[in-house]
Structures are given as C-alpha cells and as structure tokens.
C-alpha positions in Angstrom: -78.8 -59.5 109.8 -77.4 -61.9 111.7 -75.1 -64.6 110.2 -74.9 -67.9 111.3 -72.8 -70.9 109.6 -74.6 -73.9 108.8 -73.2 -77.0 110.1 -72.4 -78.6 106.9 -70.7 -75.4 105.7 -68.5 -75.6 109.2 -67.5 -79.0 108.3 -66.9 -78.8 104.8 -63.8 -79.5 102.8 -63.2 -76.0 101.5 -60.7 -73.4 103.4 -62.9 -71.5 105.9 -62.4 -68.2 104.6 -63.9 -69.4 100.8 -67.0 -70.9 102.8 -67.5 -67.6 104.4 -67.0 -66.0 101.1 -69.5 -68.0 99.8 -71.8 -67.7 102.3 -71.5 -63.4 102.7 -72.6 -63.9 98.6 -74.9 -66.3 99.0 -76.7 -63.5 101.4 -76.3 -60.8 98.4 -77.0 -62.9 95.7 -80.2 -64.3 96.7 -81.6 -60.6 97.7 -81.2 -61.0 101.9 -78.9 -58.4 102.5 -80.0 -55.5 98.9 -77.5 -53.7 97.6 -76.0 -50.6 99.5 -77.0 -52.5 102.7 -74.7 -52.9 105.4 -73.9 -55.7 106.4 -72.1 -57.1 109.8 -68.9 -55.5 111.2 -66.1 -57.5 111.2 -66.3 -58.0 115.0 -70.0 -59.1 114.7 -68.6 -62.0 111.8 -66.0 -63.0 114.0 -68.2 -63.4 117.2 -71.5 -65.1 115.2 -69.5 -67.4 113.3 -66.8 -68.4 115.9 -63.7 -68.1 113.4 -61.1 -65.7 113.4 -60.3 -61.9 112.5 -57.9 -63.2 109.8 -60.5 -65.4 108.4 -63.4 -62.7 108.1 -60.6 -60.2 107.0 -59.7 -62.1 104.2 -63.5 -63.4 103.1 -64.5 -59.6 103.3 -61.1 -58.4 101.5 -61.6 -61.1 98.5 -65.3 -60.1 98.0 -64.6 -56.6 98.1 -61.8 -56.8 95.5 -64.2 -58.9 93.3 -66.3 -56.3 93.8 -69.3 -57.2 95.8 -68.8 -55.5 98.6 -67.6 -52.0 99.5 -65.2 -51.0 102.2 -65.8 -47.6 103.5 -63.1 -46.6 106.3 -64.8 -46.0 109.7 -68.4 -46.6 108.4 -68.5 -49.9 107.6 -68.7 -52.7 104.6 -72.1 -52.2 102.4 -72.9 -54.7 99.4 -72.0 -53.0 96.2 -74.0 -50.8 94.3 -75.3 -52.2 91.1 -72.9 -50.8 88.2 -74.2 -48.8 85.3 -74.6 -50.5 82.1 -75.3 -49.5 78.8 -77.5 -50.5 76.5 -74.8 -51.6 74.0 -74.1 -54.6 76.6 -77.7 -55.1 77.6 -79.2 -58.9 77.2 -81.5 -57.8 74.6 -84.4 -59.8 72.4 -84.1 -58.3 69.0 -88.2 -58.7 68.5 -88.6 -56.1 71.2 -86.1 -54.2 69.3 -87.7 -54.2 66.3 -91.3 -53.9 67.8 -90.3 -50.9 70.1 -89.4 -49.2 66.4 -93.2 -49.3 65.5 -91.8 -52.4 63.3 -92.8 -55.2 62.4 -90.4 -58.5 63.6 -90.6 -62.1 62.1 -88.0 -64.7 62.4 -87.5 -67.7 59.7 -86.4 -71.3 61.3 -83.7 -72.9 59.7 -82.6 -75.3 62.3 -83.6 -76.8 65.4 -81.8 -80.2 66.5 -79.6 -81.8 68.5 -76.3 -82.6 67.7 -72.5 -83.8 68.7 -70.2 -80.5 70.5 -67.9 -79.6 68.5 -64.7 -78.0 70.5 -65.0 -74.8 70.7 -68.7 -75.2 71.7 -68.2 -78.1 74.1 -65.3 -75.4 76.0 -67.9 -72.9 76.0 -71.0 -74.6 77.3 -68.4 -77.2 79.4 -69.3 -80.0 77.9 -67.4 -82.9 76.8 -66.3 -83.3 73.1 -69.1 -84.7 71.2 -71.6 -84.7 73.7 -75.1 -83.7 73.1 -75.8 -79.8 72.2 -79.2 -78.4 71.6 -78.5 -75.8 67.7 -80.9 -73.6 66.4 -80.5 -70.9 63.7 -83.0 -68.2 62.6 -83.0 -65.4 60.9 -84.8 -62.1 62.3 -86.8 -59.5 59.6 -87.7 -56.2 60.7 -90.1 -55.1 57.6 -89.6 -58.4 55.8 -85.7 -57.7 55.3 -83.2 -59.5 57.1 -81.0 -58.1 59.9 -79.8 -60.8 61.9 -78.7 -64.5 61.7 -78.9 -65.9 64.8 -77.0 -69.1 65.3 -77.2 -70.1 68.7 -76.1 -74.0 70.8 -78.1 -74.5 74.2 -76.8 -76.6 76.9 -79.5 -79.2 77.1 -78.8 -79.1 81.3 -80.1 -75.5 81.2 -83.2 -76.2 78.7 -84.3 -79.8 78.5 -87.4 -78.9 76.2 -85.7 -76.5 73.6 -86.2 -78.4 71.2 -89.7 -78.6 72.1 -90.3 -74.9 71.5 -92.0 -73.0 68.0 -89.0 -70.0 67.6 -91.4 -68.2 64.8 -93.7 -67.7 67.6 -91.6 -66.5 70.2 -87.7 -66.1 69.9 -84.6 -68.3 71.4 -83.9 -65.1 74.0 -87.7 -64.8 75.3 -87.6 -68.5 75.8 -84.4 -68.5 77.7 -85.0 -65.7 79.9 -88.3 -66.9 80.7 -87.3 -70.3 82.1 -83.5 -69.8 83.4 -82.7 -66.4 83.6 -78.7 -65.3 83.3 -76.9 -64.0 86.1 -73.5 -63.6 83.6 -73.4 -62.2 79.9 -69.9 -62.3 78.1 -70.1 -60.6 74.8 -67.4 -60.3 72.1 -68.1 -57.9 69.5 -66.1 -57.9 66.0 -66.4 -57.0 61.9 -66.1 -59.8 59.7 -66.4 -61.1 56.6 -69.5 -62.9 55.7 -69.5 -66.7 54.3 -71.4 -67.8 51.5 -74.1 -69.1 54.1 -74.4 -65.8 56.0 -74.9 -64.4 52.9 -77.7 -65.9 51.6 -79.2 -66.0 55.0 -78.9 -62.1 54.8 -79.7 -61.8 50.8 -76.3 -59.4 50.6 -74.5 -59.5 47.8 -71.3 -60.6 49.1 -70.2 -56.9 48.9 -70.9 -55.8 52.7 -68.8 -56.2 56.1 -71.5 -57.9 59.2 -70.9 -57.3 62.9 -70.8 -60.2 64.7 -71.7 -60.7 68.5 -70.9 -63.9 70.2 -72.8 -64.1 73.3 -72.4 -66.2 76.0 -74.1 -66.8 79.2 -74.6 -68.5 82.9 -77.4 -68.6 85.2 -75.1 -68.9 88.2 -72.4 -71.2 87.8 -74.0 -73.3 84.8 -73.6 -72.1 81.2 -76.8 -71.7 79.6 -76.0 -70.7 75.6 -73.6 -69.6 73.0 -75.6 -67.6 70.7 -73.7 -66.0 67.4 -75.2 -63.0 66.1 -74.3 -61.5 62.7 -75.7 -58.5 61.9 -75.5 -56.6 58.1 -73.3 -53.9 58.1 -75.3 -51.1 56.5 -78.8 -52.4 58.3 -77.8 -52.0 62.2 -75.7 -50.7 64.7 -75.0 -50.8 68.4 -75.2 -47.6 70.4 -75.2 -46.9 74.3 -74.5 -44.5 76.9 -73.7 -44.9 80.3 -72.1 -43.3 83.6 -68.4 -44.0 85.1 -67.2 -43.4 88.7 -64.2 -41.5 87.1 -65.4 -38.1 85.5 -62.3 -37.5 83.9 -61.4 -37.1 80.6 
C-alpha cells in the first residue's frame, strides 16, 4: 500500500498536488488499490512522499469531490464504490440484444471508408478539421426488419485496421470493445424527425418519430468513436432500473 513518487513525477512541470492526484488514480484506475479499499492516511502520504499536509489535503480533497475517493470522518479515505447503472446507459452491442430475445440479428453494410472530419466530428473525436476519420453505417435487422441505423466515425488513433474489418460478421461495438475497451460513455438521447435517408434505411413511411442516441466514448483520455444510433419509433425502446444513495421521493 505504500506510495512512493517516481522521480520523474517529482520533477515534473505540473503543480505537485495534480501529480499526486494523478498518481492516487493511477493506483485506482489500473486495479492496485480495488474499490472500497483503504488507502494511506493522510499522515502516511505526507511522510512517504515527502510533500506537505496542504498538498495531500488538496490531491485527496479534488479526488474525492470528482468522486473517486470517499472521505469517511475518523475512519479513513476508501476508493469509491462503483456506482449503479442502469441498463438504459449501459455500452450495449445491439446483436446481443437481439440474440438474447431468441432473435435472429443481421446487419447490412452500407459504408465503410475513410474520409475528411467534418466539424462537429473533428470536435468530438479531437481531431483537426478535415483530417482523416474512419465512417461506417449499417443497419441492424432483428427478424429481417430494420431497427437501427447505425452511423458511426472512428478515430483512426484508436482503430488503425477498422477499415480492415467484415461488420456483417461481427458488429462496429464487438470490434471496439474487443481491441480498446472504453473507460467513458457520453450518451445523448433525443426524438427526431427522420430524413429521407433514415427513412429508407428503416423502410418507414415517413410517417413515424425515431429515437436517436449519439454515443460517444474514450478509452482513457483518447476518444475512441462517435456512433449515431436512430432507432424506429414503434420498433424499440429503452428501459432500465437502477438504485440511488437517496431513498426519497
């Protein structure tokens, strides 16, 4: 349990309390000190790494308002429990979705290229304007009928050969997950109105409201993919349940 500074941490240009920060979540993040552990007393940070009470205060202060660390009065500073989450927020891969229905999932190909960044993408994946972005788009069946267009842009940093890869075999998410896993999902869930292209890629009739998902996510710091996922009105839904700290109503 020990913690010791690394000499090129020591030295670094960062303010000692971030590089203490980073190291305490370095520690947590990489599985060394499991969640609900305790870790080190303040008095044991301040005499292993040689800096002062202020500093550790603050590093263990920051990462406990961020929320990876918990700060228990007279017992001592644990890492963080992991939080619930529901299904409705869950990195899911539609096939299983459909296949843990009894179902049977296919997915249709309609793009797989490189291409120029536009804006909003290039913000997204932090890329520069027009620089290279890896763009797929299927659509997934469940039963032969269409229930989702995905339309997704890879960073090619995060997945040099995705291009390489046959999506009616396996899909964009079991790829993904398989070779850089996320640590971050951001998703932003809204009803729209469907274009003529989503409409055909659904076979609607131009008289139905989709739910779209636009899904975004890191493996640590790097940003992996943008994926946009529109869904049929009428032909799916997202559901979940989960626990809060706060009981009341």
């Amino acid at each position: 349990m020990t913690l010791t500074m690394p000499d090129a941490a020591a030295s670094g240009p960062a303010p000692l309390y971030l590089r203490i920060k980073r190291l305490i979540a370095g520690r947590v993040l990489s599985g060394d000190w499991p969640r609900e552990q305790r870790i080190p007393s303040e008095n044991e940070l301040v005499r292993d790494l040689g800096v002062s009470r202020m500093t550790v205060h603050r590093a263990l202060r920051e990462l406990t308002e961020e929320g990876l660390l918990v700060r228990l009065q007279g017992v001592g500073t644990f890492v963080a429990p992991a939080k619930p989450q529901s299904a409705l927020l869950e990195l899911r891969n539609i096939a299983d979705e459909i296949r843990g229905r009894g179902h049977e999932h296919a997915c249709d190909l309609h793009a797989l290229r490189a291409e120029p960044a536009a804006p909003d993408v290039a913000a997204a994946l932090d890329l520069g304007d027009g620089e290279p972005v890896f763009h797929s788009l299927c659509v997934h069946r469940e039963n032969g009928v269409p229930v989702q267009v995905e339309d997704r842009f890879v960073s090619p940093a995060a997945a040099p050969h995705y291009l390489e890869q046959d999506f009616t075999k396996g899909t964009p998410n079991e790829y993904l997950s398989a070779i850089v896993p996320a640590t971050d999902v951001e998703h932003v869930i809204e009803a729209i109105a469907p274009d003529a292209d989503t409409l055909r890629l659904l076979e609607l009739d131009g008289a139905e409201p989709c739910l779209q998902v636009l899904r975004t996510t890191w493996a640590g710091t790097l940003p992996v993919t943008q994926a946009r996922l529109i869904h049929p009105g009428t032909r799916y839904r997202l559901a979940g349940r989960f626990q809060t700290q706060n009981r009341a109503r």
